[in-house]
C-alpha positions as CSV (number, residue, x, y, z in Angstrom):
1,X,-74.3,117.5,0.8
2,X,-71.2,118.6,1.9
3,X,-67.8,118.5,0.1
4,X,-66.6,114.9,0.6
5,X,-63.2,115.6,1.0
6,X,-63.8,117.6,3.9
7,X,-62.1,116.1,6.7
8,X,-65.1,116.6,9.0
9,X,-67.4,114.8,6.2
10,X,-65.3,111.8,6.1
11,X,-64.8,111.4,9.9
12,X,-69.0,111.7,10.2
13,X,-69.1,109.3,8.1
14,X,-66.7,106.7,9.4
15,X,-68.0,107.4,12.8
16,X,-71.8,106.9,11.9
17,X,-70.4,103.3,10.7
18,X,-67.8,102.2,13.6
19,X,-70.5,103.9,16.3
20,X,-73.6,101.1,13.9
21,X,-70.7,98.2,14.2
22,X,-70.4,98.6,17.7
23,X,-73.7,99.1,18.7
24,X,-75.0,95.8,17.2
25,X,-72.2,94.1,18.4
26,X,-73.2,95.1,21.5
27,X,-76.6,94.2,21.3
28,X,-75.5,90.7,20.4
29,X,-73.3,90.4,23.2
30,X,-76.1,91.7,25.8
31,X,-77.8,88.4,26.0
32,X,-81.1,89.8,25.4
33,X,-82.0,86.2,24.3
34,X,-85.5,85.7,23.4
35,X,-86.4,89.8,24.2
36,X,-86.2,91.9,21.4
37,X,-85.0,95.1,21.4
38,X,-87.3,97.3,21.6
39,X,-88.3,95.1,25.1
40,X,-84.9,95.8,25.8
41,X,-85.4,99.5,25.2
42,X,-88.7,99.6,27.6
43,X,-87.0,97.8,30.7
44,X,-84.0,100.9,30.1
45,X,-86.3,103.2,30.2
46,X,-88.0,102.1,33.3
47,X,-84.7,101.6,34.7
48,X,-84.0,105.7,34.3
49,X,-87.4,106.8,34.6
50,X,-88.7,104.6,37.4
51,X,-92.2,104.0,36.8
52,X,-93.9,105.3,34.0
53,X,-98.1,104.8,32.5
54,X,-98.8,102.9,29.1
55,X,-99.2,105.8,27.2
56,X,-96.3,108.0,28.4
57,X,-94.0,104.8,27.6
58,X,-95.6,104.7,23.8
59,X,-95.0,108.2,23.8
60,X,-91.3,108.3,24.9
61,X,-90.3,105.2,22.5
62,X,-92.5,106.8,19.8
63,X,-94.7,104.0,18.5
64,X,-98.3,103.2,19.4
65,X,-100.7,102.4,22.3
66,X,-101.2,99.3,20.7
67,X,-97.6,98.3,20.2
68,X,-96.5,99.2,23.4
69,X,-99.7,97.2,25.1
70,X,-98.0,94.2,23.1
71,X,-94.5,94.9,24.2
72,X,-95.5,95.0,27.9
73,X,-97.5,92.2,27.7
74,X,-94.7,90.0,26.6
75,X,-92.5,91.6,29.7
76,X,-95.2,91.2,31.8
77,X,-94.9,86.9,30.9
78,X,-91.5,87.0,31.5
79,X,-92.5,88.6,35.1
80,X,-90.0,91.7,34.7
81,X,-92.6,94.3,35.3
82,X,-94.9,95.2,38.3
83,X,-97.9,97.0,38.2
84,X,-99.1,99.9,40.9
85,X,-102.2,102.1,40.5
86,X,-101.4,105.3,39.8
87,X,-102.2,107.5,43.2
88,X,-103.4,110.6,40.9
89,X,-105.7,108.9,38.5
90,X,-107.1,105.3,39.7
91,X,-108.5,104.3,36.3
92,X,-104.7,104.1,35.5
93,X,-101.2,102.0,36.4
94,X,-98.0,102.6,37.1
95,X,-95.4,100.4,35.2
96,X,-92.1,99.7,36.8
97,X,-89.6,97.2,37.3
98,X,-89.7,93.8,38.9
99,X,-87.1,92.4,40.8
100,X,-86.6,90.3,37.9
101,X,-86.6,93.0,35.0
102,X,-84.0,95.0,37.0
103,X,-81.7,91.6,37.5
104,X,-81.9,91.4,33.7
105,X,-81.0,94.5,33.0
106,X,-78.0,94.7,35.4
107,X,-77.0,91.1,33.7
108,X,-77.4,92.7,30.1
109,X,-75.3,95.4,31.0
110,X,-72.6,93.7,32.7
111,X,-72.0,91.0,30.4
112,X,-71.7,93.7,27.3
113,X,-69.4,96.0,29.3
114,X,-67.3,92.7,30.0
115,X,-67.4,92.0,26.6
116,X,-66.0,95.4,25.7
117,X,-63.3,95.6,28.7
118,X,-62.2,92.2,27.6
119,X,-61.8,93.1,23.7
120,X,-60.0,96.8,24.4
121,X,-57.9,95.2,27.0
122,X,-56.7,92.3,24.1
123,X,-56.5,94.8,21.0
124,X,-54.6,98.0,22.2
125,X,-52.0,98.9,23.8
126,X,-52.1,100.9,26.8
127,X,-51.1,104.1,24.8
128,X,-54.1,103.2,22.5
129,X,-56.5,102.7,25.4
130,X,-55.2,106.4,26.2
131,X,-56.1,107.6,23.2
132,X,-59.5,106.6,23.1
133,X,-60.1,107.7,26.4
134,X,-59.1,110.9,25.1
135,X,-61.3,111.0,21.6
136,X,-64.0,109.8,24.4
137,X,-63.7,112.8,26.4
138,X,-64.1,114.7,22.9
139,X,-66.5,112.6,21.7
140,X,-69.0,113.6,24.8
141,X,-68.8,117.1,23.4
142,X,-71.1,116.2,20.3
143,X,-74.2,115.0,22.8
144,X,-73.5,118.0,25.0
């Protein structure tokens, strides 16, 4: 490991732990209610990718068949997923979002980026709110 009173070190560090704060608080803000995460994760992915098989969702989240057959099924209760036979293989289908799924999503979303306008907009200053927009702007550079 690296020396630990190297600057860059230290701010890894700190990051890696503000960045896991955040991120939960996040996830506890969404409103993902009874849907776990990794639901959560699926009905993202659909979001981006638009329609997707089974298997090529297992293999993008990186778990198994099996796990993913549960985690749809759950979605597929909750009636946030529609189904379409796949036009190049009939034996398989085409997952996607519902109506429903993509309404949850949008709702997830807003109500954490609310959450997080509301709490920059009460804890920093405008010069502050500068500043991070700046570090953001650097920030971006790292997943460049």
């Amino acid at each position: 490991m690296e020396d630990s009173a190297d600057p860059a070190v230290r701010v890894a560090r700190e990051l890696r732990v503000v960045f896991g704060r955040l991120h939960r608080r996040l996830r506890a803000v969404g409103g993902e209610g009874e849907l776990t995460p990794s639901q959560m994760s699926v009905l993202s992915r659909l979001d981006k990718d638009g329609s997707a098989s089974a298997s090529g969702l297992a293999h993008a989240e990186r778990i198994r068949p099996q796990s993913m057959a549960a985690t749809l099924a759950v979605l597929d209760e909750h009636g946030l997923l529609q189904r379409t036979p796949d036009p190049g293989d009939g034996r398989r289908q085409l997952i996607s979002l519902a109506p429903a799924g993509l309404a949850r999503l949008e709702g997830d979303r807003q109500a954490r980026e609310e959450w997080l306008a509301r709490s920059i907009r009460e804890q920093f200053s405008d010069a502050e709110v500068g500043t991070i927009a700046e570090a953001l702007i650097l920030l971006d550079r790292l997943t460049r």
